[in-house]
mmCIF file of the N, C-alpha and C atoms, coordinates in Angstrom:
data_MODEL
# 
_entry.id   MODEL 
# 
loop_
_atom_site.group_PDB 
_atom_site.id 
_atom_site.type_symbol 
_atom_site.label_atom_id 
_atom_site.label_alt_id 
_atom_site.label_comp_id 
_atom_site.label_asym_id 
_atom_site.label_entity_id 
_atom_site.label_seq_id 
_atom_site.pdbx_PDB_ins_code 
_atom_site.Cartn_x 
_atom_site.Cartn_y 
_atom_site.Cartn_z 
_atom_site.occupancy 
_atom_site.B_iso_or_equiv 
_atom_site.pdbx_formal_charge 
_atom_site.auth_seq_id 
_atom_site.auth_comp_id 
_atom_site.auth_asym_id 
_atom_site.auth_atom_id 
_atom_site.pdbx_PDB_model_num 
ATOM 1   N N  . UNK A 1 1  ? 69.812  76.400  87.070  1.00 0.00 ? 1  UNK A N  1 
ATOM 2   C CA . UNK A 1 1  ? 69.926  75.395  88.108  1.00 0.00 ? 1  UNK A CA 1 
ATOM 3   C C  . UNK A 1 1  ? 69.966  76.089  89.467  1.00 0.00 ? 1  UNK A C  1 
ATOM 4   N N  . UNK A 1 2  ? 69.519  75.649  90.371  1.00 0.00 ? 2  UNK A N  1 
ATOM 5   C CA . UNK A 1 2  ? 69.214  76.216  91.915  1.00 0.00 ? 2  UNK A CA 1 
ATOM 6   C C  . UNK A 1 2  ? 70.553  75.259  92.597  1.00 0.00 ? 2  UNK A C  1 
ATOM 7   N N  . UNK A 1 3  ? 71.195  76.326  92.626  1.00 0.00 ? 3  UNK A N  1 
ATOM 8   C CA . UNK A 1 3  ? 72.741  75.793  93.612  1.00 0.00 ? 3  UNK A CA 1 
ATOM 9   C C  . UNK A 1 3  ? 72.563  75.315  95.140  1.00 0.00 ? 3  UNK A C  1 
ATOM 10  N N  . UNK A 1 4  ? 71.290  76.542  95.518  1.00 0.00 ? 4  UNK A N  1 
ATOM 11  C CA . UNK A 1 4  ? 71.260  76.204  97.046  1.00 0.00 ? 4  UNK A CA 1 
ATOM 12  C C  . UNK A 1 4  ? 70.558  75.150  97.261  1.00 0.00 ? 4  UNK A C  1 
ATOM 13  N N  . UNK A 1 5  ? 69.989  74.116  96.335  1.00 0.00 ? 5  UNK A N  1 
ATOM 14  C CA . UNK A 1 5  ? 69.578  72.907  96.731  1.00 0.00 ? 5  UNK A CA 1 
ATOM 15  C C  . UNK A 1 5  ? 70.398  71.742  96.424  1.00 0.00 ? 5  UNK A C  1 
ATOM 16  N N  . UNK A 1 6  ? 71.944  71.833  96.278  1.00 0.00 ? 6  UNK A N  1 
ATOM 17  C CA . UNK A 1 6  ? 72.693  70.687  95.357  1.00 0.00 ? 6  UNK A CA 1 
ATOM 18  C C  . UNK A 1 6  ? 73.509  70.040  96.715  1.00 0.00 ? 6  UNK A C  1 
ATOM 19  N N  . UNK A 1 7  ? 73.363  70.358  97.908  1.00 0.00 ? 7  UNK A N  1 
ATOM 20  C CA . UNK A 1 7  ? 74.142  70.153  98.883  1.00 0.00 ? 7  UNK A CA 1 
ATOM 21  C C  . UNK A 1 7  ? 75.016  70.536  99.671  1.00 0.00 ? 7  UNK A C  1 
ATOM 22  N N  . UNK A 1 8  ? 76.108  71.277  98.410  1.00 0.00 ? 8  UNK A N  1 
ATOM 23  C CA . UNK A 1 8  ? 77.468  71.967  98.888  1.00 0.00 ? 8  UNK A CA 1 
ATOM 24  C C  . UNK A 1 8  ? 77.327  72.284  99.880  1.00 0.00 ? 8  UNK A C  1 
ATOM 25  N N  . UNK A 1 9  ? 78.221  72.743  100.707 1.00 0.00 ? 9  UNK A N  1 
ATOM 26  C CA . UNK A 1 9  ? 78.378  73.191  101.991 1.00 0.00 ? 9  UNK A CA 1 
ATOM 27  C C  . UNK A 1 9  ? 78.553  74.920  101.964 1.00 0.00 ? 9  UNK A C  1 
ATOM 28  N N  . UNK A 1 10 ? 78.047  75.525  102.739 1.00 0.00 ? 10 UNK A N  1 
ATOM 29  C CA . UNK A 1 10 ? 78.112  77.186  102.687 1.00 0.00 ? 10 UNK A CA 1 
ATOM 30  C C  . UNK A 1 10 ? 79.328  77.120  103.118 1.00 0.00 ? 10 UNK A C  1 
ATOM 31  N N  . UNK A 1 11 ? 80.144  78.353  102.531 1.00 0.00 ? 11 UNK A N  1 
ATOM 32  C CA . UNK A 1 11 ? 81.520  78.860  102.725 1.00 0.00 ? 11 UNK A CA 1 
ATOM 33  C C  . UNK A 1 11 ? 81.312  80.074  104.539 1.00 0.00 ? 11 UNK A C  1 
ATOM 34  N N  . UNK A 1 12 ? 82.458  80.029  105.030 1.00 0.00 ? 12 UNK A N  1 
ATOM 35  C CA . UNK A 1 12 ? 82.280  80.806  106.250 1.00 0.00 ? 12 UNK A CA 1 
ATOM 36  C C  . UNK A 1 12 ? 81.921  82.134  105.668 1.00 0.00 ? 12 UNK A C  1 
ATOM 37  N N  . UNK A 1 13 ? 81.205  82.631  106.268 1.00 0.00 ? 13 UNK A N  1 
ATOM 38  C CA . UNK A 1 13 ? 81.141  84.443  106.091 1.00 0.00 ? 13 UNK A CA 1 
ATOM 39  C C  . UNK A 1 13 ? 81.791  85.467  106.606 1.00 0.00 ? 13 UNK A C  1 
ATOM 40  N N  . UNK A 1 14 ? 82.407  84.560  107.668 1.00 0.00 ? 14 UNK A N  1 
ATOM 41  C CA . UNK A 1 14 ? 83.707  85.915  108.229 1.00 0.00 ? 14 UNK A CA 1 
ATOM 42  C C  . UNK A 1 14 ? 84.818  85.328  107.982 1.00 0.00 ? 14 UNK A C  1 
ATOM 43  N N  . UNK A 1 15 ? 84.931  84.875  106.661 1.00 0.00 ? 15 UNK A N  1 
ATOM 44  C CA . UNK A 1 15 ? 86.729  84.081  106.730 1.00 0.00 ? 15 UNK A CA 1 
ATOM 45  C C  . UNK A 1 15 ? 87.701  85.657  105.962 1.00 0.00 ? 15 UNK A C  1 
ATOM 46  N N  . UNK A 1 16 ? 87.058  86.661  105.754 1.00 0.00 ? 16 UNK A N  1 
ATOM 47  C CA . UNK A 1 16 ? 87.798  88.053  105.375 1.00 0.00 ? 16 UNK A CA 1 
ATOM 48  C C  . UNK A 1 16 ? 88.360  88.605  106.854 1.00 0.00 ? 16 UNK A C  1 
ATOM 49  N N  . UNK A 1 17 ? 87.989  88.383  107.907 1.00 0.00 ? 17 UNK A N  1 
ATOM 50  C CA . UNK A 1 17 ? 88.070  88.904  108.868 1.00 0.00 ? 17 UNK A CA 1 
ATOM 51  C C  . UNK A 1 17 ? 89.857  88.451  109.015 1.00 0.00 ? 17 UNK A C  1 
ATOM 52  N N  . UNK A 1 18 ? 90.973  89.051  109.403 1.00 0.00 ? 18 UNK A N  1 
ATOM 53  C CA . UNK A 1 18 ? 91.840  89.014  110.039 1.00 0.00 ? 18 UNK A CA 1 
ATOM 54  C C  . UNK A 1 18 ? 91.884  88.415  111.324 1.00 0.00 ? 18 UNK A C  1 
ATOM 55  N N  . UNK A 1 19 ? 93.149  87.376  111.320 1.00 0.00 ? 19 UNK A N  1 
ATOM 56  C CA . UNK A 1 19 ? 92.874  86.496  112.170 1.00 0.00 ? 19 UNK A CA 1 
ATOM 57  C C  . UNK A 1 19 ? 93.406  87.282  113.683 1.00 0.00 ? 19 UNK A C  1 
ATOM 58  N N  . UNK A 1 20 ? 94.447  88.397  113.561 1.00 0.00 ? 20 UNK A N  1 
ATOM 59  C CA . UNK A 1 20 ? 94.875  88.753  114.299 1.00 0.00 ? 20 UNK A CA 1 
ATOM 60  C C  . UNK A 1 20 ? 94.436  90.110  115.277 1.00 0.00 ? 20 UNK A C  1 
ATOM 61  N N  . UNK A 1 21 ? 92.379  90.207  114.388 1.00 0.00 ? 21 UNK A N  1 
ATOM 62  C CA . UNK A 1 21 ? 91.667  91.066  115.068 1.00 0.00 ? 21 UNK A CA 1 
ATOM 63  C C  . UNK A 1 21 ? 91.068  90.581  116.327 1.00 0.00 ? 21 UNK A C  1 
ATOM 64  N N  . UNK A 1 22 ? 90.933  91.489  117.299 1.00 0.00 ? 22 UNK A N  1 
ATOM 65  C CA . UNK A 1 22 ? 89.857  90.509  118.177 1.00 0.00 ? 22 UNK A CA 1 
ATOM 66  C C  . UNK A 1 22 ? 88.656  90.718  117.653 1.00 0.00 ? 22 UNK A C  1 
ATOM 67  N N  . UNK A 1 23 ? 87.809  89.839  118.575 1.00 0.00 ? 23 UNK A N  1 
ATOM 68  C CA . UNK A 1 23 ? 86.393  88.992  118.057 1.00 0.00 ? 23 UNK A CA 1 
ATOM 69  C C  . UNK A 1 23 ? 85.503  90.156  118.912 1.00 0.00 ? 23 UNK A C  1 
ATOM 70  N N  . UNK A 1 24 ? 83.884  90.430  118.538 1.00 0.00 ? 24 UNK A N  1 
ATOM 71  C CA . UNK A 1 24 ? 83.560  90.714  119.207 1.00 0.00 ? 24 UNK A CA 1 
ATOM 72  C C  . UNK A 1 24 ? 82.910  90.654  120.912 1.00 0.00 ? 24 UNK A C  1 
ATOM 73  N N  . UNK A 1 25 ? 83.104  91.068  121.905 1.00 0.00 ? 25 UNK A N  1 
ATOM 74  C CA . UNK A 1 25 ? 83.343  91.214  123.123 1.00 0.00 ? 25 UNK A CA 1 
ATOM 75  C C  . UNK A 1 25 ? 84.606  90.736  123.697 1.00 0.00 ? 25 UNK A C  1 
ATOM 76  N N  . UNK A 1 26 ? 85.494  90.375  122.857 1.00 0.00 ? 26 UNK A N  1 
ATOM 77  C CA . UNK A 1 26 ? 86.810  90.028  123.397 1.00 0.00 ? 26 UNK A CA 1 
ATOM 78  C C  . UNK A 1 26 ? 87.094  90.734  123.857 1.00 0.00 ? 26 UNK A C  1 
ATOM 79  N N  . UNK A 1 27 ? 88.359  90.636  125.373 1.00 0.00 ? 27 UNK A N  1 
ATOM 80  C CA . UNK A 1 27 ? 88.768  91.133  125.829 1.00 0.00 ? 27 UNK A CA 1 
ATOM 81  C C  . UNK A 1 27 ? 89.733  92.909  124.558 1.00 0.00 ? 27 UNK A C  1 
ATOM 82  N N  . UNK A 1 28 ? 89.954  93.700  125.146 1.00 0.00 ? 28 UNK A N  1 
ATOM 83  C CA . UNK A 1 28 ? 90.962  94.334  124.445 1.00 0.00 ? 28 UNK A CA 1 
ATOM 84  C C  . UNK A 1 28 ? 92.236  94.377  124.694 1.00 0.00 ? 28 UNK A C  1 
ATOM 85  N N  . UNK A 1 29 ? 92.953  94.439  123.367 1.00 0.00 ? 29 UNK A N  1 
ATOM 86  C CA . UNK A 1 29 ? 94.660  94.426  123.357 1.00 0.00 ? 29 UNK A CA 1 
ATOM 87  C C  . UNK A 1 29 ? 95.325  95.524  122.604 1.00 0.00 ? 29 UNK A C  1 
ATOM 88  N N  . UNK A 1 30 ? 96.072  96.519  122.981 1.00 0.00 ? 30 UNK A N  1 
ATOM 89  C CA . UNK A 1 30 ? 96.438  97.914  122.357 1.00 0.00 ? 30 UNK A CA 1 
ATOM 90  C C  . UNK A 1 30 ? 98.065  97.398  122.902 1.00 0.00 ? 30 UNK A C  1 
ATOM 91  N N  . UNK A 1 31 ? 98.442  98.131  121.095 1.00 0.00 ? 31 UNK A N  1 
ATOM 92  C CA . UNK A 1 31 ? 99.897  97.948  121.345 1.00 0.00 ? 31 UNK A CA 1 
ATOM 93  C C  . UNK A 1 31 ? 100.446 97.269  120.231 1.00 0.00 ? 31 UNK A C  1 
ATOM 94  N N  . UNK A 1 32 ? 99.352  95.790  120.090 1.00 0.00 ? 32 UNK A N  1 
ATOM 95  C CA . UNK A 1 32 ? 99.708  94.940  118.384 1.00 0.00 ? 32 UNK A CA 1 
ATOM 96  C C  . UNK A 1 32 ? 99.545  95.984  117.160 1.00 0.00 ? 32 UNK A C  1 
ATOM 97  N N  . UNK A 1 33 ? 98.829  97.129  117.098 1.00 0.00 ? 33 UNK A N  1 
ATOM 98  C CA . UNK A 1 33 ? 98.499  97.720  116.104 1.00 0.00 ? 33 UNK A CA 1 
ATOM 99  C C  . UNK A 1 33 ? 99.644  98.678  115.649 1.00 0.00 ? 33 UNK A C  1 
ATOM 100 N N  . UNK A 1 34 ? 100.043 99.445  116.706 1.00 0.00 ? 34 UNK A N  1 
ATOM 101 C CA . UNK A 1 34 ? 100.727 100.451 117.038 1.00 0.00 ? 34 UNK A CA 1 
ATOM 102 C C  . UNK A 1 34 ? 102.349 99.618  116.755 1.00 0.00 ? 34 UNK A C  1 
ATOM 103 N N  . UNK A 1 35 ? 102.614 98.275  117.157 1.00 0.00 ? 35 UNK A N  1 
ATOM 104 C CA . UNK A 1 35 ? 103.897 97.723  116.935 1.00 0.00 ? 35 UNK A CA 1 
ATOM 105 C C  . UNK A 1 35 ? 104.097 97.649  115.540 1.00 0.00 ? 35 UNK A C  1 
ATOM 106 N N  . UNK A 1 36 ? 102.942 96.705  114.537 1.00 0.00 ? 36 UNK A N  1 
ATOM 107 C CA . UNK A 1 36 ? 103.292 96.906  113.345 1.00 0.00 ? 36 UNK A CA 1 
ATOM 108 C C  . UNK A 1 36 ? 102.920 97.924  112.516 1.00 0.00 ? 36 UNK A C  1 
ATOM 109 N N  . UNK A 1 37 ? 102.541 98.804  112.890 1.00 0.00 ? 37 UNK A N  1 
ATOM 110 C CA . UNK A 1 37 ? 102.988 100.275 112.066 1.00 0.00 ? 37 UNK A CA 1 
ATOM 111 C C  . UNK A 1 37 ? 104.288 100.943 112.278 1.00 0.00 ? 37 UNK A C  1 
ATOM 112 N N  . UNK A 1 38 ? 104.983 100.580 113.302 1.00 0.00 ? 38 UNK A N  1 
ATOM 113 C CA . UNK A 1 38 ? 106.244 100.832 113.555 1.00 0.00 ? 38 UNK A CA 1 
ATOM 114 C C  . UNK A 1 38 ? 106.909 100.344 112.840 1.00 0.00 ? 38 UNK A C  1 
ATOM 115 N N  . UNK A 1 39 ? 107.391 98.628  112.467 1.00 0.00 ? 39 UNK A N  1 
ATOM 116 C CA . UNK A 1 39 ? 107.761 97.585  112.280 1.00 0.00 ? 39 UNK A CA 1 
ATOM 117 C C  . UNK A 1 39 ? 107.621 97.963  110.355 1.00 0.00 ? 39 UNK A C  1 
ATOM 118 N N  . UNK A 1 40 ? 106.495 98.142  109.952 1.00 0.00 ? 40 UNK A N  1 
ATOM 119 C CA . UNK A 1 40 ? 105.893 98.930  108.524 1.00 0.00 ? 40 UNK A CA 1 
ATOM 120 C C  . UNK A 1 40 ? 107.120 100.017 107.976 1.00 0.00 ? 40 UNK A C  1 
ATOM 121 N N  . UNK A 1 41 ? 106.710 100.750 109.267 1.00 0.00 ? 41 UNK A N  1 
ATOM 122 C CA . UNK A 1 41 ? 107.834 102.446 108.718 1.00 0.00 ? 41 UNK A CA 1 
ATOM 123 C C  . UNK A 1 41 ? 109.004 102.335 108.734 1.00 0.00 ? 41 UNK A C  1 
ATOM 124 N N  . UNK A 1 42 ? 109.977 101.103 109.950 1.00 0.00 ? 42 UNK A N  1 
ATOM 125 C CA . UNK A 1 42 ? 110.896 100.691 109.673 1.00 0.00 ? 42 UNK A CA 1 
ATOM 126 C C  . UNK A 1 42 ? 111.010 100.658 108.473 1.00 0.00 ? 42 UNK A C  1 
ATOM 127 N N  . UNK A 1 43 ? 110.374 99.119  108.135 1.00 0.00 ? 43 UNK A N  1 
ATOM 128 C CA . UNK A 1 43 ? 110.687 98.992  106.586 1.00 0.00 ? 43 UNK A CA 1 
ATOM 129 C C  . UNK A 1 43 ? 110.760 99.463  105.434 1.00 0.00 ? 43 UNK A C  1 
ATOM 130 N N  . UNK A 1 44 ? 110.062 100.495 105.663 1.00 0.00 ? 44 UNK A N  1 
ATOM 131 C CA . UNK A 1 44 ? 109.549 101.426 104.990 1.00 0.00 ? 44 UNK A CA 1 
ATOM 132 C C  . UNK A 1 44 ? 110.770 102.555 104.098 1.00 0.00 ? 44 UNK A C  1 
ATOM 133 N N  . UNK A 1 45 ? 111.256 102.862 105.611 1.00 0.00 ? 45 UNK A N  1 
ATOM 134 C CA . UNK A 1 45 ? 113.162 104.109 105.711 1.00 0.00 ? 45 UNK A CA 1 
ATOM 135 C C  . UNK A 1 45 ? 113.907 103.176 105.456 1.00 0.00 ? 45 UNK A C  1 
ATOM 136 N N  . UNK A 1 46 ? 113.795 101.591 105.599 1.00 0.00 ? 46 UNK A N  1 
ATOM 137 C CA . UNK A 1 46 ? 114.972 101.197 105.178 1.00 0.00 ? 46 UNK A CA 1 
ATOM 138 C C  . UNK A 1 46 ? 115.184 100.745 103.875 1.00 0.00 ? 46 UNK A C  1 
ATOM 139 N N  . UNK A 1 47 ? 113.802 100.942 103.289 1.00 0.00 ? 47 UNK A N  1 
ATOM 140 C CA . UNK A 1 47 ? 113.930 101.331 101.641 1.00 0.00 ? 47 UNK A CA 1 
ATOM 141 C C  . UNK A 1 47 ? 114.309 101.963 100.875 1.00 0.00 ? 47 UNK A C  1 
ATOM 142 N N  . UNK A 1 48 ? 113.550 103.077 101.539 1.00 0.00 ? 48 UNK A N  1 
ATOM 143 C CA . UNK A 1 48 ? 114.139 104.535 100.934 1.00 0.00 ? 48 UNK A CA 1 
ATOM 144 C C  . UNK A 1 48 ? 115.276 104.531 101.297 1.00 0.00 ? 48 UNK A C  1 
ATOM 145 N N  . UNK A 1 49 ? 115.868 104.271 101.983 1.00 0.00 ? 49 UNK A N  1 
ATOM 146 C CA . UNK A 1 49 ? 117.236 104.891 102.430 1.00 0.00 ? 49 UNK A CA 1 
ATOM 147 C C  . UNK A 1 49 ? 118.205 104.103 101.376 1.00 0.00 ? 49 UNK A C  1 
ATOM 148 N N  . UNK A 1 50 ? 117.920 102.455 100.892 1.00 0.00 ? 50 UNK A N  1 
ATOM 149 C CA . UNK A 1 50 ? 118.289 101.570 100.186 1.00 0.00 ? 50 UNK A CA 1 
ATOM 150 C C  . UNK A 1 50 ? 118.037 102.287 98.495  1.00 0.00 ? 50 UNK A C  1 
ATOM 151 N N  . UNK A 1 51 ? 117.481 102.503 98.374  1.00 0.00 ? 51 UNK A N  1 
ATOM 152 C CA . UNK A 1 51 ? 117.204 103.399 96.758  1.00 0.00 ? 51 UNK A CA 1 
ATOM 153 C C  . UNK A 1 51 ? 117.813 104.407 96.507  1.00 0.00 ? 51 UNK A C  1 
ATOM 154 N N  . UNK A 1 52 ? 117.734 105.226 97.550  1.00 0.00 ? 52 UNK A N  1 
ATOM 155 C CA . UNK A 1 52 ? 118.777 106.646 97.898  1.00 0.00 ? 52 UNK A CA 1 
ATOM 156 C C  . UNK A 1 52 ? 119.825 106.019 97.140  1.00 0.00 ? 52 UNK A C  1 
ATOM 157 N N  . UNK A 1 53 ? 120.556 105.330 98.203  1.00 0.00 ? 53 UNK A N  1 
ATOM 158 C CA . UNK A 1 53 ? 122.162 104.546 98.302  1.00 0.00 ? 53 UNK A CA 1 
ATOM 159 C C  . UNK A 1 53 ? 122.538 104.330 97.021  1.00 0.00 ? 53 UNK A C  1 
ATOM 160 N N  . UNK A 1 54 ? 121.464 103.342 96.077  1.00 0.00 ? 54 UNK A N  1 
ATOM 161 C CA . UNK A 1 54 ? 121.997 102.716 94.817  1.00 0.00 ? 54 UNK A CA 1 
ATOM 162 C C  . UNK A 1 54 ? 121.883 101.359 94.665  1.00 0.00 ? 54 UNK A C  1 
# 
């Protein structure tokens, strides 16, 4: 059966894209990236440090 003639509607092709990337020619923003890798490693030591403990 030929799907692409049944109607359905095509699915977006950039719906993988992260919503919290910019788009292309968007302005640029430095700083969101760099915060949650911080925010990450926090969480990160306060694991380990939590497993350490017991």
């Amino acid at each position: 059966m030929d799907y692409s003639k049944s109607g359905n509607p095509k699915s977006a092709k950039d719906s993988h894209h992260a919503l919290d990337l910019n788009r292309h020619g968007a302005p640029k923003t430095k700083g969101a990236e760099a915060e949650k890798k911080a925010a990450l490693l926090a969480r990160m030591k306060a694991a380990a440090e939590a497993k350490k403990k017991g």
